[in-house]
Structure formats: structure tokens, C-alpha cells
C-alpha positions as a Markdown table, in Angstrom:
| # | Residue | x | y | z |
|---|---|---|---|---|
| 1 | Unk | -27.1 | 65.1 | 24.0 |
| 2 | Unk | -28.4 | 64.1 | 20.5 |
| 3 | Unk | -27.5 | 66.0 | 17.4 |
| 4 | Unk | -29.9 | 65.8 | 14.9 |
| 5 | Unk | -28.1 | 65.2 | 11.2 |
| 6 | Unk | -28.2 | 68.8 | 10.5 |
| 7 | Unk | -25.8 | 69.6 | 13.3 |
| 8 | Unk | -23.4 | 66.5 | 12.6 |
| 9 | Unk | -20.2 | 67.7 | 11.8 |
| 10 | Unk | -20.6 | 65.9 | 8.4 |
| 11 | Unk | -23.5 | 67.5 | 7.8 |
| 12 | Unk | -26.6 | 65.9 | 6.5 |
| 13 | Unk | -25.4 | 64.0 | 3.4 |
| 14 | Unk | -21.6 | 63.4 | 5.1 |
| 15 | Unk | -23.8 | 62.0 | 8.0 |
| 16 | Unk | -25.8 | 59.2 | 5.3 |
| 17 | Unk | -23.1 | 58.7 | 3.6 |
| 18 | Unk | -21.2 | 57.6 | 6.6 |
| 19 | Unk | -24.2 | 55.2 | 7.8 |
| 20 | Unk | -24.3 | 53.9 | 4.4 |
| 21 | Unk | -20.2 | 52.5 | 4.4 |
| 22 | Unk | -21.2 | 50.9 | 7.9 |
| 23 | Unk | -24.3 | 48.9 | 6.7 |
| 24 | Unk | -22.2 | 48.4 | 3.4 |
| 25 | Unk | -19.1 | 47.1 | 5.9 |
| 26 | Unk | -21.5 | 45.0 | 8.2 |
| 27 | Unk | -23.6 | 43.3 | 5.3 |
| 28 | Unk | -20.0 | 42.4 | 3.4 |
| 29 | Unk | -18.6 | 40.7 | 7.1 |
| 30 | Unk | -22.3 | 39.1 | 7.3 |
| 31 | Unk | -21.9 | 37.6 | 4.0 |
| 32 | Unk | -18.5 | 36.6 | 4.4 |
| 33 | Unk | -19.0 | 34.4 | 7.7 |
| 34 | Unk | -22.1 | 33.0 | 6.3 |
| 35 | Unk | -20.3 | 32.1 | 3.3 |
| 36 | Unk | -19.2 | 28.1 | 3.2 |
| 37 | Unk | -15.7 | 26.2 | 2.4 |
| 38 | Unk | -15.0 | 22.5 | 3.1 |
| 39 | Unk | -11.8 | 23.0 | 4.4 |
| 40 | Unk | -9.1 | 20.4 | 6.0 |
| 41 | Unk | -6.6 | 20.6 | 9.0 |
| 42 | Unk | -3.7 | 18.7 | 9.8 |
| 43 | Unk | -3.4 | 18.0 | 13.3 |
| 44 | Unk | -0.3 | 16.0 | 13.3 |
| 45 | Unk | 3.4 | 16.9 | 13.0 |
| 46 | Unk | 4.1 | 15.4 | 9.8 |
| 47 | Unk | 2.9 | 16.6 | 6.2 |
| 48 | Unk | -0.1 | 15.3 | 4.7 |
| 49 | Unk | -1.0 | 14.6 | 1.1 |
| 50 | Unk | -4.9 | 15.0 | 0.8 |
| 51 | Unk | -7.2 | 13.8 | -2.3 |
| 52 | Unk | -10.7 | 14.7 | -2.0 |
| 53 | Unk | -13.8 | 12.9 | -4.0 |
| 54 | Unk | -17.4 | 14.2 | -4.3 |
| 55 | Unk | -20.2 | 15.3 | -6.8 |
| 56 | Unk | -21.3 | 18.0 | -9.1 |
| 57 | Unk | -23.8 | 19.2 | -11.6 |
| 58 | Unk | -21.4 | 16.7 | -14.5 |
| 59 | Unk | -21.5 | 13.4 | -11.8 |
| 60 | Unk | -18.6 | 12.1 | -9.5 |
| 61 | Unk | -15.0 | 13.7 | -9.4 |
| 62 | Unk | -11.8 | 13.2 | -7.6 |
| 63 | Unk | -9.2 | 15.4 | -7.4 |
| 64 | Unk | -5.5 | 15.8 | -5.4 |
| 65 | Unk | -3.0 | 16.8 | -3.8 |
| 66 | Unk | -3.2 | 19.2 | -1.7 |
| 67 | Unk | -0.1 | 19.0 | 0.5 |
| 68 | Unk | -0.7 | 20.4 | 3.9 |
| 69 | Unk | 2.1 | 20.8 | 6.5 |
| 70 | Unk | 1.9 | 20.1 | 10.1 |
| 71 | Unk | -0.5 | 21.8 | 12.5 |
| 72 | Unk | -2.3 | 23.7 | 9.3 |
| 73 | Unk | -5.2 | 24.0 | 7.9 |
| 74 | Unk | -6.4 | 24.9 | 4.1 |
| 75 | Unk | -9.7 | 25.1 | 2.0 |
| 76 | Unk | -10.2 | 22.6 | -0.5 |
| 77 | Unk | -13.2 | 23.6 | -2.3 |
| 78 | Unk | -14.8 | 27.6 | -1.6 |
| 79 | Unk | -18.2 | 28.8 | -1.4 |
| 80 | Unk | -21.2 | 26.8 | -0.1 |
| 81 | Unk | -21.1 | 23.1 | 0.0 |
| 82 | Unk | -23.7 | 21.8 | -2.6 |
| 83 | Unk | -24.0 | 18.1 | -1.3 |
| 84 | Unk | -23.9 | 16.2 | 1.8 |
| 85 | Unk | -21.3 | 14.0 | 1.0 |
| 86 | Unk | -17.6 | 14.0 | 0.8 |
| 87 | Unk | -15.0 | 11.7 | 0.5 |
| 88 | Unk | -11.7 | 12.3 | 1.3 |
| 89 | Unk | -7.9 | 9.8 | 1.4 |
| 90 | Unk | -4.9 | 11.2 | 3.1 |
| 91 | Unk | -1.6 | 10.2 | 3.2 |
| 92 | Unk | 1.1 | 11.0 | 5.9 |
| 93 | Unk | 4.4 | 11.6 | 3.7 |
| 94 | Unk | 6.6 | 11.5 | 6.9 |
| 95 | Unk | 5.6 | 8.6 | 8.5 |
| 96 | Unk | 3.5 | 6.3 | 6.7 |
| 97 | Unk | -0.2 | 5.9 | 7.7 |
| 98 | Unk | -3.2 | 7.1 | 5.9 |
| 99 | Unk | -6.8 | 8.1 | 6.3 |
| 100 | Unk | -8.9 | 6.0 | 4.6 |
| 101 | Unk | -11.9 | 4.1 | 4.3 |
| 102 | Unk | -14.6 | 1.7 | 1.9 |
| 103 | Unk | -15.6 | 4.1 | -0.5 |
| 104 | Unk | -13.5 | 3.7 | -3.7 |
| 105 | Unk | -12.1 | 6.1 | -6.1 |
| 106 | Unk | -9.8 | 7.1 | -8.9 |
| 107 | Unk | -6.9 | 8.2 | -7.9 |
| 108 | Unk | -3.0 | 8.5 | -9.5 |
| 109 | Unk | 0.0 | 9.4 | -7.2 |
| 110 | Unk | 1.0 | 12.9 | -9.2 |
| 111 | Unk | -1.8 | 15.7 | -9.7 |
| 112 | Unk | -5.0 | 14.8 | -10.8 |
| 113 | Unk | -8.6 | 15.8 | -11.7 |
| 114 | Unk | -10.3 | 12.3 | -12.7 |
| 115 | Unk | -14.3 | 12.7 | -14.1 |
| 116 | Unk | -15.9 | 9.5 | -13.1 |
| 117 | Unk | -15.3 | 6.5 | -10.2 |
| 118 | Unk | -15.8 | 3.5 | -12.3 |
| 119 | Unk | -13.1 | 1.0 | -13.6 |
| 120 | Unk | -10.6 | 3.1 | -12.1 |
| 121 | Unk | -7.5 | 0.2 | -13.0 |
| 122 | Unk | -9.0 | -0.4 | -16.6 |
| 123 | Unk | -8.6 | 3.8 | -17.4 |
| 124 | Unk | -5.4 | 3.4 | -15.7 |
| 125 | Unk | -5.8 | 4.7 | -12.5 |
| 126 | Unk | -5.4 | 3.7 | -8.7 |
| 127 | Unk | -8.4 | 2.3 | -6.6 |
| 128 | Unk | -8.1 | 4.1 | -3.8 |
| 129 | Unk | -10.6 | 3.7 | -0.2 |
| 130 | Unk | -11.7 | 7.4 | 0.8 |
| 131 | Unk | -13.4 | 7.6 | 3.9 |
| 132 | Unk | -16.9 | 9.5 | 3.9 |
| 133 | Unk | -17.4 | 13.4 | 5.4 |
| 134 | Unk | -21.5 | 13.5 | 6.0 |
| 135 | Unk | -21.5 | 17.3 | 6.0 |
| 136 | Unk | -25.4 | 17.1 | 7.4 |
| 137 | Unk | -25.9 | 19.4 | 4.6 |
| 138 | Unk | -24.5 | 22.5 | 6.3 |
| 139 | Unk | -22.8 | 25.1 | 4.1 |
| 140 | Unk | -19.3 | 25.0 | 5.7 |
| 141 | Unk | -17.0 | 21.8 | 7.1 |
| 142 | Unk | -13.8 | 21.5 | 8.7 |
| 143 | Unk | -12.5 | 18.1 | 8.6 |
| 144 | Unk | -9.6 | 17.2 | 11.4 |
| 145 | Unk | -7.2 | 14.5 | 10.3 |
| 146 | Unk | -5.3 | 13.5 | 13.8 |
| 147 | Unk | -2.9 | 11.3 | 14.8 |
| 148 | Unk | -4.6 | 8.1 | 16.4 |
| 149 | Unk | -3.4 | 9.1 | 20.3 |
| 150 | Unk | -4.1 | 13.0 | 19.6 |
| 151 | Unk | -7.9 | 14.5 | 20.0 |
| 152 | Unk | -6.8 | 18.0 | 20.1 |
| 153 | Unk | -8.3 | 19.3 | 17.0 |
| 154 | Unk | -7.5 | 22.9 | 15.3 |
| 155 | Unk | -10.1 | 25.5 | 15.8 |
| 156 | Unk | -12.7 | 24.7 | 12.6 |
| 157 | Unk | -14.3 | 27.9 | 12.3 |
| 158 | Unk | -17.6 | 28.0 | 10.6 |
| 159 | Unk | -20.0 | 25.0 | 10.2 |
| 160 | Unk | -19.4 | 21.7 | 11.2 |
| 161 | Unk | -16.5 | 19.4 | 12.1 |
| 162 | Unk | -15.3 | 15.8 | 11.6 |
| 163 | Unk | -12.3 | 14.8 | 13.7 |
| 164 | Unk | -10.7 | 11.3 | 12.3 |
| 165 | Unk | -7.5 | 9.6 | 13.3 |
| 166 | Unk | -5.2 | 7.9 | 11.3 |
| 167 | Unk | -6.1 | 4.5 | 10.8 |
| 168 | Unk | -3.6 | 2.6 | 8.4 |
| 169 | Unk | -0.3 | 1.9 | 8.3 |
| 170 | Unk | 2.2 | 2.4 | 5.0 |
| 171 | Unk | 5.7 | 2.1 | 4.5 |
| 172 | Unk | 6.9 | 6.0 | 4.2 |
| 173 | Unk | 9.7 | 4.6 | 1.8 |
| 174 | Unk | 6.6 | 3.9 | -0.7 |
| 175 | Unk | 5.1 | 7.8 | -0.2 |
| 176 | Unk | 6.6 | 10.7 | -2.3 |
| 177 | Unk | 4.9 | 13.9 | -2.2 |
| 178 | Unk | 3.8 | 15.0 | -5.3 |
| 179 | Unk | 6.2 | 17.7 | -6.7 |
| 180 | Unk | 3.5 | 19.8 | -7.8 |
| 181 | Unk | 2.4 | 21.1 | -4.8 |
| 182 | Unk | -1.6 | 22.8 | -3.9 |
| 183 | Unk | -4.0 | 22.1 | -6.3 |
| 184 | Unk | -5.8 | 25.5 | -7.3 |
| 185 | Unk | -9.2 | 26.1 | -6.7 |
């Protein structure tokens, strides 16, 4: 049987208001999965340092650490991602090894925020290799650092994903987690 909005028991304004917190709750849960992060995951049963390079509206910026444990994930930068590419270095603090790759960047081995990729050693930083994310443009992107035999990836969520095992090999002696901890974004 259908009641018309006179007969609801919230009578006709109760009854609109009503429809109006549902399309308010469903529009706010639209918005929120359509909503973009570049997020990281740690597939591997050590902790990972992670320092992360890309561009904004000012030019080229690299930033770390993010410390993430093992078998976690964490966002690194929120909202919609506003370029393609992303370049990321990761270290494993347990047991040596690292993610990297042939793009160099500034980096330093406590906290940092460092405007700029050129003559990293002469401004008295590190020249560090970061590997390339090509995000394909979408809005969101999981990245899935694994251990060279393991391919069983974290669940992503939203967007894409870009699964990459560990590739070098470092002393752990030489690795000290920064003491500051998660970078805030």
C-alpha cells in the first residue's frame, strides 16, 4: 500500500525533511569515494621509511619520512592527484633493501621538505634514485611496496595501483629510522 506524504507518520514536512538527510547522506558518501589520495602500503614484514618527490603549482618538491609499519598502509598526499607523475624512494629499516630507481632527488636522512631537485650535494643534501608512479592521470593511487618473492598486495581501494618489489640491497647497520616519525599532511 502507498501512503501519500500527508499520511506519513512524519507528516508532510517530517516526510521532506527526512528525504532531504538521505540525498544529503548519499551525495556526502558519493563525494567521499570519488575523492582521490596517493596513498602507500607496505606489504612486507619489516618497517619502511618512505620519501616521496613530485610537482606543484611552485615546481618540484620532495618530502619524507613517512614511517610505515608492516602489512599497513597510509596516505601520503589527500585530495585529487593533480599530476601524472610521482616519484617515490623507500627504505626497509629492518632489513636493508630499498625501492628505488633513476630519477634523482634531494633528499636528507631526518625530516625534510626540500623546494627544488637540482644540485642536491652542493645545497647539502643527498642524491637519492626515486623510482617513477605513472598515476595515468587518475585521481586516486595506491602504490604496493613488496618484498621481491611476495606479489600479494594489500587491498588499494580507489583508483589505480602499482605493485613494486624491492630491488636493492643496504646494509640495515647504515638505516636509522628517523625519530620524528609521519610527516603531516
Amino acid at each position: 500500500m502507498i501512503r501519500s506524504a500527508l499520511q506519513h507518520p512524519l507528516g508532510f514536512f517530517g516526510a521532506a525533511a527526512a528525504r532531504c538527510v538521505l540525498a544529503t547522506l548519499l551525495l556526502s558518501a558519493a563525494t567521499e569515494l570519488a575523492a582521490g589520495d596517493f596513498r602507500m602500503c607496505n606489504n612486507t614484514s619489516g618497517k619502511v621509511g618512505i620519501a616521496l618527490g613530485y610537482k606543484d603549482n611552485e615546481g618540484w618538491v620532495t618530502e619524507g619520512w613517512w614511517n610505515l609499519g608492516p602489512r599497513s598502509c597510509e596516505t601520503l598526499l589527500r585530495g585529487n592527484l593533480v599530476a601524472r607523475y610521482y616519484y617515490v624512494y623507500a627504505i626497509d629499516y629492518d632489513r636493508g633493501g630499498e625501492w628505488s630507481g633513476k630519477a634523482f632527488m634531494c633528499s636528507r636522512e631526518k625530516e625534510f621538505t626540500i623546494r627544488g631537485t637540482e644540485d642536491c650535494l652542493a645545497r647539502g643534501f643527498d642524491r637519492t634514485g626515486f623510482f617513477e608512479v605513472d598515476t595515468g592521470e587518475q585521481r586516486s593511487w595506491t602504490v604496493q611496496l613488496t618484498e621481491s618473492s611476495d606479489q600479494s598486495p594489500l587491498s588499494p581501494g580507489n583508483g589505480g595501483s602499482f605493485t613494486l618489489p624491492q630491488t636493492g640491497t643496504r646494509s640495515p647497520l647504515n638505516l636509522m629510522p628517523p625519530a620524528t616519525g609521519n610527516q603531516p599532511r
